[in-house]
N, C-alpha and C positions, 0 to 999 in steps of 0.2 A: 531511577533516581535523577532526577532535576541540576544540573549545571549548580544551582544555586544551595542544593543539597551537600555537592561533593565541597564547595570551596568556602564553605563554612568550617570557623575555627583556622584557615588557615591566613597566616600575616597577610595583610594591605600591601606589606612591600612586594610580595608574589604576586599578588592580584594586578598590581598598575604592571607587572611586564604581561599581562594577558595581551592580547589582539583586540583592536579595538570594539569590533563584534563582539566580544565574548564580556566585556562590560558593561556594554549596551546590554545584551542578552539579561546578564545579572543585574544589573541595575532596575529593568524590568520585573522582573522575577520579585527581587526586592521590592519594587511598589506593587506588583501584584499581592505579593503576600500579606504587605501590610496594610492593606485597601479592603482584603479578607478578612483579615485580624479584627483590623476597625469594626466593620461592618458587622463581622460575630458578638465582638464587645457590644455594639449598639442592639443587637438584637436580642441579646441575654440581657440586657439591662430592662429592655422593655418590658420584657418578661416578669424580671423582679419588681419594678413597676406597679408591673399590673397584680404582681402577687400579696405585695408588701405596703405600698402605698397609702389602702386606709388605714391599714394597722401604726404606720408613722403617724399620720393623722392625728389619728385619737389618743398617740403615747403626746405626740407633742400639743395638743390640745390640752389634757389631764397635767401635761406639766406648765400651760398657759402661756406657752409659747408659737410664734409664725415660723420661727427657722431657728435653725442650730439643729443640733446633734439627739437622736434617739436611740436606743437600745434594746430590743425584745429577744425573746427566743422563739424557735419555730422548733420547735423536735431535739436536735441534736446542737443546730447551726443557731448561733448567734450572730443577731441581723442589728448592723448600725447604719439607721439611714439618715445622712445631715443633709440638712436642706439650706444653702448658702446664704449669707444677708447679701445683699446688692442694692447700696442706700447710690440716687443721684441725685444730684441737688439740684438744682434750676440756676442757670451762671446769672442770668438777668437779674431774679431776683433777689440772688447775694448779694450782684454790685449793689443793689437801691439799697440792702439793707447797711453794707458795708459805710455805704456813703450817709446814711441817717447816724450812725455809728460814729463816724468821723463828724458830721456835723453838729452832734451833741459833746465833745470834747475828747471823744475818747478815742484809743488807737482801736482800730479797725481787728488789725494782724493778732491782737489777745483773744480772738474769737473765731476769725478766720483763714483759713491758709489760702492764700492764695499763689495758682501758678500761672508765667507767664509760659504764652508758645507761640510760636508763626506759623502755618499752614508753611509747607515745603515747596507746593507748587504755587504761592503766592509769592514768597521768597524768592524763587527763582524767574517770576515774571517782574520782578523790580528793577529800575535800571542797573548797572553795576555800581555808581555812587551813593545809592540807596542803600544796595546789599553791604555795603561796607561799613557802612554807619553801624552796621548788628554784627558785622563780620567776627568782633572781640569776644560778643556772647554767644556764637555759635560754633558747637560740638561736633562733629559730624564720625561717630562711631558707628562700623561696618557689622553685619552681623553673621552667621555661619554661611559658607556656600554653599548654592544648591547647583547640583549639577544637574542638566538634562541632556540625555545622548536621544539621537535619532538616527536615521539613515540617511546618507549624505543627500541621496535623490530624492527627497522627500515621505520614502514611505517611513513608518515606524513599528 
């Protein structure tokens, strides 16, 4: 049984008095496992894929549709395969229309949303008098930590 076996189910608070090796070790263990996980998920999937695929096809064809949600049976198992929309629009040529839009009298914004963003490492090459001028409108929200342990002397 695996390190990462026995100390499963038991509190985080026992875990962080571990040894710092014995973190590492788990921490490991834990991305090994779920690098496996993944990797099994992606290879089963292919499978259904490759099983299921035309059968979506032709359900979502007969229902005349490119994507969304399908429904068949195969034997016992009922199989739902949805296939995602992923509309992108082209930013160039919203502003032209945006701005055709405004230059016929009308508001732009009843048609389109529009969002404003700064590139981060742009921002950050600007002088500091610059960066202040946007300072008001900028959020700077942190997101989970990822920890990575290794071996002090470089191996891992």
């Amino acid at each position: 049984m695996s390190l990462l076996e026995r100390c499963i189910g038991r509190p985080a608070s026992e875990l962080a008095d571990y040894p710092p090796e014995m973190l590492l070790d788990l921490k490991q263990q834990a991305a090994d496992a779920v690098a496996t996980a993944k990797a099994n998920a992606e290879w089963i999937d292919r499978a259904l894929d490759l099983r299921y695929s035309r059968v979506a096809a032709e359900h979502r064809l007969a229902a005349g549709k490119d994507t969304g949600a399908v429904s068949f049976t195969d034997g016992v198992v009922r199989v739902s395969v949805e296939v995602p929309k992923k509309v992108e629009w082209n930013q160039v040529q919203l502003a032209r229309i945006a701005d055709r839009i405004r230059a016929a009298g009308e508001d732009p914004s009843e048609f389109i949303e529009v969002t404003y963003r700064i590139n981060e490492a742009k921002y950050n090459a600007w002088s500091a008098s610059m960066r202040s001028s946007f300072d008001a409108a900028r959020t700077l929200k942190t997101g989970k930590p990822a920890f990575r342990l290794s071996l002090a002397d470089g191996e891992s």
